[in-house]
N, C-alpha and C positions, 0 to 999 in steps of 0.2 A: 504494500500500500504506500501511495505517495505520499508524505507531508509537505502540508500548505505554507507556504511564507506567503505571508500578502504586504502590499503596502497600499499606498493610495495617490488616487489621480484627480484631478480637480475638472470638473465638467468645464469645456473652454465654451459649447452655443449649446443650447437647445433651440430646435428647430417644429414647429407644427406643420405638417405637412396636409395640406388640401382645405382643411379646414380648421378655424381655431377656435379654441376652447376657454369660452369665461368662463374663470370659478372663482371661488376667494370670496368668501365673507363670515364677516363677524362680526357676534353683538354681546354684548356683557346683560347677563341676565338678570334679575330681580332687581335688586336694589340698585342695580349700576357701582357699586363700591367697589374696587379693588386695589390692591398693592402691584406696584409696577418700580419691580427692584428698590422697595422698602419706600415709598411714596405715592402715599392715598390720595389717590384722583376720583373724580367721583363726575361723570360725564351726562348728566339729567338735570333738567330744572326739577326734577320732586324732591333732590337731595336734600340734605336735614336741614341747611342753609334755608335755602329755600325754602321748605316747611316752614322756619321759622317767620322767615318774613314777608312771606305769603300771610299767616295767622295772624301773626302783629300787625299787618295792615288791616288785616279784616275786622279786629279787634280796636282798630282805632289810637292802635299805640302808639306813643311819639316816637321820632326818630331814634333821641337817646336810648328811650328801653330798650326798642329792638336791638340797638347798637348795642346796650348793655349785658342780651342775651347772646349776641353773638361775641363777645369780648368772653361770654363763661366759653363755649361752642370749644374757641378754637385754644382757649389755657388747655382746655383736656385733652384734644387732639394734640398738639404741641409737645405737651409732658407726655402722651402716647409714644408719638414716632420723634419726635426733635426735630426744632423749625426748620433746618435745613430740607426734610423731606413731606413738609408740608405745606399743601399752596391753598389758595383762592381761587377759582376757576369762574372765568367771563367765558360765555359765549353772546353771540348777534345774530339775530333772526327779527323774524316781524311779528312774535310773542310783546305786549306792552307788558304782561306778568315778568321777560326775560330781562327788559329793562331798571323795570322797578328791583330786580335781585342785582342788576349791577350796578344801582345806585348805592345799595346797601353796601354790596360788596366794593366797590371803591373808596368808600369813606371806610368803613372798617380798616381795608388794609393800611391806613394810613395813620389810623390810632395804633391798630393793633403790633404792625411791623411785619405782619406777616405777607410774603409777597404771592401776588398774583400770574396766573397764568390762561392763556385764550385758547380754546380749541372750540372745534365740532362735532358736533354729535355724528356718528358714522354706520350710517343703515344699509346705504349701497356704496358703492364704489368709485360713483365718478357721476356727473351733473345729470345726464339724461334719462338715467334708471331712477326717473322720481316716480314714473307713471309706472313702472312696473312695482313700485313697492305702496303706491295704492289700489292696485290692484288686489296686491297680495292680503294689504288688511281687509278689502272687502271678501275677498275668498275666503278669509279668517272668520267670516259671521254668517258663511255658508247661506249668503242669499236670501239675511235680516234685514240686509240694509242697503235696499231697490234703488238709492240715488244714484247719480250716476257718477264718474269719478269727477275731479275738482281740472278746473283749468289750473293750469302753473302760474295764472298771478295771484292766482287764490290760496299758494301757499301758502303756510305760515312758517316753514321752515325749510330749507333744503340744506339735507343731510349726508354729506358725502364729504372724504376726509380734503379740507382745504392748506393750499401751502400758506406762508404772511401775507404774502403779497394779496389771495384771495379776503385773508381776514381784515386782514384794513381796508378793504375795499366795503367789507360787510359791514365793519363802524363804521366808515364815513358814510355809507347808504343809510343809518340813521341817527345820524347826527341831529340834523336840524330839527327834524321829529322830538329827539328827546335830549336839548342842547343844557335845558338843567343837570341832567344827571351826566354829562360828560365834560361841558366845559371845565377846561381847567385842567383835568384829568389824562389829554390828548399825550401825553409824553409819558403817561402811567401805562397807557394804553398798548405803547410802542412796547415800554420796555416788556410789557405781559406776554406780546406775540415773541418778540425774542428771545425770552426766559424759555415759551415753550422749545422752542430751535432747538435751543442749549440743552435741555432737560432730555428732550429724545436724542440727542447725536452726540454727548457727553457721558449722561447719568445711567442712561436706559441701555443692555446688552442687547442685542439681537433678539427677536422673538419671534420663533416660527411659529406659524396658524394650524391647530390640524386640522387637515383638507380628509381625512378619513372619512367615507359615509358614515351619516348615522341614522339608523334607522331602530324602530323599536322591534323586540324582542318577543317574535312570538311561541318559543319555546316554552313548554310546560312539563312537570315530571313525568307527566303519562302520557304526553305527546311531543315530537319534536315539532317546529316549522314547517319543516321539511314534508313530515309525515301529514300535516295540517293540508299543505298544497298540495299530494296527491291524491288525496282525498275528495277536496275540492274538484280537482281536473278528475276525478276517474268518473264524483257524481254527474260533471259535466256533462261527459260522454257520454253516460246512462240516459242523463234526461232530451241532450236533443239526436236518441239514436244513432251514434257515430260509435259505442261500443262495439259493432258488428262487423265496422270496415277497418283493414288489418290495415289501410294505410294512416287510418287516423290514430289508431292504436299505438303503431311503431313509431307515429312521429311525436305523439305525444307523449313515449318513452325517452323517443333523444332528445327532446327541450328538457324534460325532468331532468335527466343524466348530465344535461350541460348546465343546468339550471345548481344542482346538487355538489357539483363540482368545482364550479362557481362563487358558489355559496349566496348566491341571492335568492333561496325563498322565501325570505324577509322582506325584500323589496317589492316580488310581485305580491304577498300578502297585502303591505302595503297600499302598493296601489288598488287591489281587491277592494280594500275600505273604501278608500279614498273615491275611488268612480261613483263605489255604489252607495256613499252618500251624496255625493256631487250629482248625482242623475234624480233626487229627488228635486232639485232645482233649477237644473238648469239641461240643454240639450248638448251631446258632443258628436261630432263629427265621423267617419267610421273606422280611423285611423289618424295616426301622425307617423308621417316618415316609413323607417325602417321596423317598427314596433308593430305595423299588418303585418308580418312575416313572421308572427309567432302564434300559433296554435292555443299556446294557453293563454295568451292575451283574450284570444276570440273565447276559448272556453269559460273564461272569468270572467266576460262581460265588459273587457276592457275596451275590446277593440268589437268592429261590426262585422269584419272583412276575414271570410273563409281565408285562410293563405293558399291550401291544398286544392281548392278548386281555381285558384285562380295562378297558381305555381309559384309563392313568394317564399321568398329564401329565409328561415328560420336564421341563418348563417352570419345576415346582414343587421339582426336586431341584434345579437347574443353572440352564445356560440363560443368554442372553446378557439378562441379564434390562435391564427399565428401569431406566435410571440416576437420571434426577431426574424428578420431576412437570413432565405433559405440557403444564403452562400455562408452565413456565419457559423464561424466553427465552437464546436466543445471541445471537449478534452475526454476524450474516453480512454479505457483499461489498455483498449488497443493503440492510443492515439488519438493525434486530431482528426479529426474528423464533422465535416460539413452539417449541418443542423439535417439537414435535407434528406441525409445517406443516412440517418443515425435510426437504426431498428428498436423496437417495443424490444425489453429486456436485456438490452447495451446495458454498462454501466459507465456512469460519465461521474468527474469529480464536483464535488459542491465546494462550498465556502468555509465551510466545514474541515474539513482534508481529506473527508471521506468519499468512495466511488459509491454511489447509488443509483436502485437499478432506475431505469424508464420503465414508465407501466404505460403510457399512454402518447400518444401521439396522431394532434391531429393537424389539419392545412385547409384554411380557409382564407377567403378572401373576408379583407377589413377596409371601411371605406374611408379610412383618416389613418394617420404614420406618426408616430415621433423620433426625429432624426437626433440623435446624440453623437456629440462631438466631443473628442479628445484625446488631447497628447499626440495629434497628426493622425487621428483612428475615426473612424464614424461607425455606430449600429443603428440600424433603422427599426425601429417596433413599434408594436401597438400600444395606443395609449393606456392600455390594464397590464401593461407588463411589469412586474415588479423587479426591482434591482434594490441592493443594500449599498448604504450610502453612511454617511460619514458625515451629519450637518451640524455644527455647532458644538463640535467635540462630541457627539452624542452618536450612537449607530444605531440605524434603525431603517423600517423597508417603506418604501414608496411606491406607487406605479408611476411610469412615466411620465403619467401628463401632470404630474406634481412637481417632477424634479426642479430643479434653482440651478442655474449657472451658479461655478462657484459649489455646488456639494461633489464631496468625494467621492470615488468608486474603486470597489475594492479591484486592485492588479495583482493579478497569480504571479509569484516568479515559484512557481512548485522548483522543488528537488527532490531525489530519491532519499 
């Protein structure tokens, strides 16, 4: 048996090949509170700030009190984490509630000492996905709430992460709106969007997002997932008589088999729910895309569209598809050897040091590529192909349409 020596390579381009792939988002849950390398930021107007002087207005309190309640606020934060890693946070939008907290919050910082810093609240990713994330809360009230969505000057806030230049652009857009609570203030303003600069590109380490699916858990002790979704698809077939034909039968053993293999019967459970409450309200279409080419789409109601009578490639939705281009080699018992040439029950080496055998081996067509580059080398694969990588001092696996320029990949130099 060979022993592995590895070292590591640092990805020089990722490339998408045909067509590209938006992903990447994140939202900080419940309270919005957290620590970001020992410094409580807190990214919401409902924060306790806020609570507080939200209530004091409502209550009628003079400025002093409330001043005086956020003077106790932040002695306890302060004596918590120590003033250096604790701020004041401005944002600008066309909330007059978001004003009135940075009226409070600007005089505070200037009794208290505690300094300030300006961000955005961050929902999508970039200016034009405003309409797709009110979409998405009306899909969240599943068809409560018939109005229809908001034109874009009816915002009241756009949420999407901004550089300085965008932030002062968003203060001086209400300035003269609300020139009480900023005059004077205009160079506190500055130095806040700058602190943030400093604060992510000094203070703050690297922080990967994980991009792993998540989906909920439909495994139970007396039943798996798995077993859940064939169950489903077999009564399927029972009930629109397709039990009796051996080609609807077979095929709907190879989607399970790629499906199991895979490991998404979570997903299609999933989406299971999801249709078949969504069909109480509204109509869908009788396919999207490559997603007609699955048998148990049609069986679960997901999709309208026979694939079998109309010959759609189960292959193009799914499917154990190819991993890397069929000229790239492994390392098998006997040698390299081409991905392409390489027989079910070879054994090739892992990561590991160890030869393991092949049990499976299949070759389909994928309708999108990810081209990785490095060290004068390229391999081309599908975007579910996983590689172990090396990001942030940390090892751990990805699939390809994840990777970062810049993560490492492990390089064999095997010896006997």
């Amino acid at each position: 048996m060979k022993e592995i020596v590895s070292s590591w390579i640092q990805i020089a381009e990722i490339e998408e090949i045909e067509e590209k792939i938006d992903v990447y988002d994140i939202t900080v849950e419940d309270n919005h509170n957290f620590y970001a390398n020992n410094i409580l930021v807190h990214n919401c107007l409902g924060g306790i700030y806020s609570n507080r002087i939200m209530r004091g207005n409502a209550l009628n309190k003079s400025d002093s009190e409330i001043q005086a309640e956020l003077m106790q606020l932040s002695e306890r934060f302060v004596d918590a984490v120590g003033e250096d890693n604790f701020y004041l946070e401005l944002q600008f939008n066309r909330l007059k509630q978001q004003h009135l907290v940075n009226h409070h919050l600007l005089r505070h910082s200037t009794h208290s000492g505690v300094k300030l810093i300006s961000t955005p609240d961050s929902h999508y990713y970039k200016p034009d996905k405003w309409e797709a994330r009110e979409l998405y809360k009306k899909l969240g009230w599943m068809g409560n709430d018939p109005s229809p969505l908001p034109e874009f000057e009816d915002l009241k806030c756009e949420l999407y992460p901004k550089n300085a230049e965008q932030m002062w652009k968003e203060f001086v857009a209400h300035y003269d709106d609300y020139k009480e609570t900023y005059q004077g203030f205009e160079q506190v303003v500055k130095d806040s969007i700058e602190r943030t600069h400093d604060i992510a590109w000094e203070k703050c380490t690297d922080t990967w997002i994980d991009t792993a699916v998540k989906l909920p858990d439909f495994n139970k002790p007396d039943q798996t997932a798995f077993q859940q979704l064939a169950q489903k698809v077999k009564q399927a077939l029972v009930k629109e008589g397709l039990h009796e034909k051996e080609a609807y039968v077979e095929r709907a053993k190879m989607e399970l088999s790629d499906i199991k293999h895979l490991g998404f019967e979570n997903y299609f459970l999933v989406m299971n729910e999801v249709f078949h409450k969504a069909a109480d309200h509204t109509l869908f279409g009788a396919a999207r895309g490559s997603g007609g080419g699955s048998l148990v789409n049609y069986l679960l109601g997901i999709t309208q569209v026979d694939p079998l009578k109309y010959d759609l490639l189960w292959e193009r939705f799914l499917g154990r598809h190819r991993c890397v281009d069929p000229s790239t080699y492994v390392i098998a018992e006997s040698g390299k050897k081409m991905i392409k040439d390489l027989e079910e029950g070879e054994k090739v080496l892992t990561h590991t040091g160890d030869f393991r055998r092949v049990i499976d081996k299949e070759e389909a067509v994928h309708d999108m590529a990810v081209k990785v580059k490095f060290g004068g080398q390229q391999i081309i694969c599908s975007p579910n192909h996983r590689w172990i990588i090396v990001r942030d001092s940390e090892q751990m696996e990805v699939m390809a349409c994840h990777l970062q320029k810049g993560d490492k990949l492990i390089k064999n130099t095997s010896s006997k």
